[in-house]
C-alpha positions, 0 to 999 in steps of 0.5 A: 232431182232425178226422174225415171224416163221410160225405156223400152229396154233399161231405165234411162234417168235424165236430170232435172233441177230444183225449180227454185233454180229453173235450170235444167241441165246442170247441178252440183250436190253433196253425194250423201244427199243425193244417195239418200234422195235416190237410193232405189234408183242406184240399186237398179241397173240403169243409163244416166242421160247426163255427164256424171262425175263424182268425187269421193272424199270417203266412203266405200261401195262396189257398183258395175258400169257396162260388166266392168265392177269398180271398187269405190275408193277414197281420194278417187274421181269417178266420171260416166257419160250419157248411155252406159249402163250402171248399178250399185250392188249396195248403196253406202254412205259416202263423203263426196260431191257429185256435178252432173251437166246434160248434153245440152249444156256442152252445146251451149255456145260457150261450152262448145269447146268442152266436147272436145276434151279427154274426160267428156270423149272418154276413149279408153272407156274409163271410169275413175282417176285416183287422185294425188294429195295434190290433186284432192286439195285442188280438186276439193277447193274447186269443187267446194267454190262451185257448190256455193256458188251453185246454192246462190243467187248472186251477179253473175252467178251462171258466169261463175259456174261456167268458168269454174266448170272451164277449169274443172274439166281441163283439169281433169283431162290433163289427168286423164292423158297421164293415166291412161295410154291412149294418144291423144296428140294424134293430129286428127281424131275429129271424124273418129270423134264425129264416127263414134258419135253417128253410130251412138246416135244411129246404131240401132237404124243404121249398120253399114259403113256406107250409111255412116259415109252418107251421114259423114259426107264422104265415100265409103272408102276415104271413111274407112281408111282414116277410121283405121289410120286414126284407130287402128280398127276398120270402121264396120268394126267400130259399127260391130262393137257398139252393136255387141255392148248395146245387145251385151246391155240388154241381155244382162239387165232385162228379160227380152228374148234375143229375137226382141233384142235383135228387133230392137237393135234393127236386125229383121233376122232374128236367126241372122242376130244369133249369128252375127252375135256368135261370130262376134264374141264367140258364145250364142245371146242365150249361152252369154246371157246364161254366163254372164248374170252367173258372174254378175250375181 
């Protein structure tokens, strides 16, 4: 169900389904099942080139997602999207279902609307929401309609699956504004969103704001000061900080020299990369990576 894409620096998974269904961009499957399909590909730091959540009935592990480690709970959602890097430290039975849908289902002309909520954006880079009874009872019920519906093949069954995906992901938006600070109400954060989605797709090419004004169709100027109004953080900032996860990634989980990092991250320089990477987190590539894989392992 899951196929290994090469990567110059970290594997990236893409989804792929069952040629009985002739659907790639979508599925639903009990979390045991998958486990047991894909258990090497859990155990090797990795990126899912998908939208991810998982519900947990039962079960327990520990897994880390871009240098945060989670404890897997019980009565819990865990939730990635597309580019973050992931690994589990030991693969555990678990009770659980898991929905992964592509980038090209959120396109689809009657989901459009999806990309708009709290759980698909994610800004407070979050990765799970306990849940209350309450939440578990609704949540299991849906999740349980959706998974037969998903293993049938009858009328307008995509129809079904859609709307069901509809409810699903309001729902979890609502409990993500409750759990997490983040103002969400703000009048305007459409070009924030629009920004942040430029630099994820351009990070490694382009590094000045005026290239991300130039895509934006406005001046450099007018971006930055309603980046910094709709933020808080300058927009060359936000360029800063993708750069600095993206080399943190790479220094973590592969064995690229920091001169080939800074190739792969678009620095001509290596010596300039040392330095940009210095001025910003305060340690060289060599001395984080050296920190990090102690704290990792």
């Amino acid at each position: 169900m899951v196929a290994q894409e090469k990567d110059v620096a970290i594997p990236t998974y893409s989804l792929q389904q069952s040629s009985s269904f002739g659907n790639t961009v979508f599925e639903i499957v009990e979390s045991n099942n998958e486990i047991r399909r894909h258990r090497s590909n859990f155990l090797v730091p990795h990126r899912k080139g998908y939208y991810f959540l998982c519900l947990v009935r039962k079960g327990t592990s520990r897994h880390w997602v871009d240098f945060v480690p989670y404890t897997l709970q019980s009565n819990t959602i865990y939730f990635s999207v597309p580019q973050q890097v992931q690994v589990k430290e030991k693969v555990e039975p678990m009770d659980g279902i898991i929905l992964s849908f592509t980038e090209e289902y959120i396109q689809m002309e009657e989901n459009r609307s999806l990309r708009q909520l709290p759980i698909i954006q994610n800004p407070d880079n979050a990765h799970e929401m306990k849940l209350t009874p309450e939440n578990l009872q609704f949540l299991d019920d849906l999740f349980g309609k959706m998974l037969v519906e998903f293993n049938t093949e009858r009328n307008w069954r995509n129809n079904m699956l859609h709307s069901y995906v509809n409810v699903l992901l309001i729902y979890l938006s609502r409990l993500y504004t409750e759990q997490f600070q983040a103002d969400h109400s703000s009048p305007d954060r459409s070009l924030l969103k629009r920004f942040w989605s430029s630099i994820d797709s351009h990070f490694d090419t382009l590094h000045q704001v005026a290239d991300y004004a130039n895509l934006l169709n406005l001046t450099p100027g007018h971006l930055n000061d309603r980046i910094k109004q709709q933020s808080g953080k300058t927009a060359i900032e936000h360029i800063h900080e993708r750069l600095v996860l993206e080399a943190k990634r790479r220094l973590l989980h592969t064995d690229l020299s920091a001169k080939e990092i800074a190739w792969q991250l678009g620095f001509e320089d290596g010596a300039y990369f040392h330095r940009f990477f210095k001025r910003l987190t305060g340690e060289t590539p060599t001395t984080f990576r050296t920190t990090i894989r102690e704290m990792y392992h």
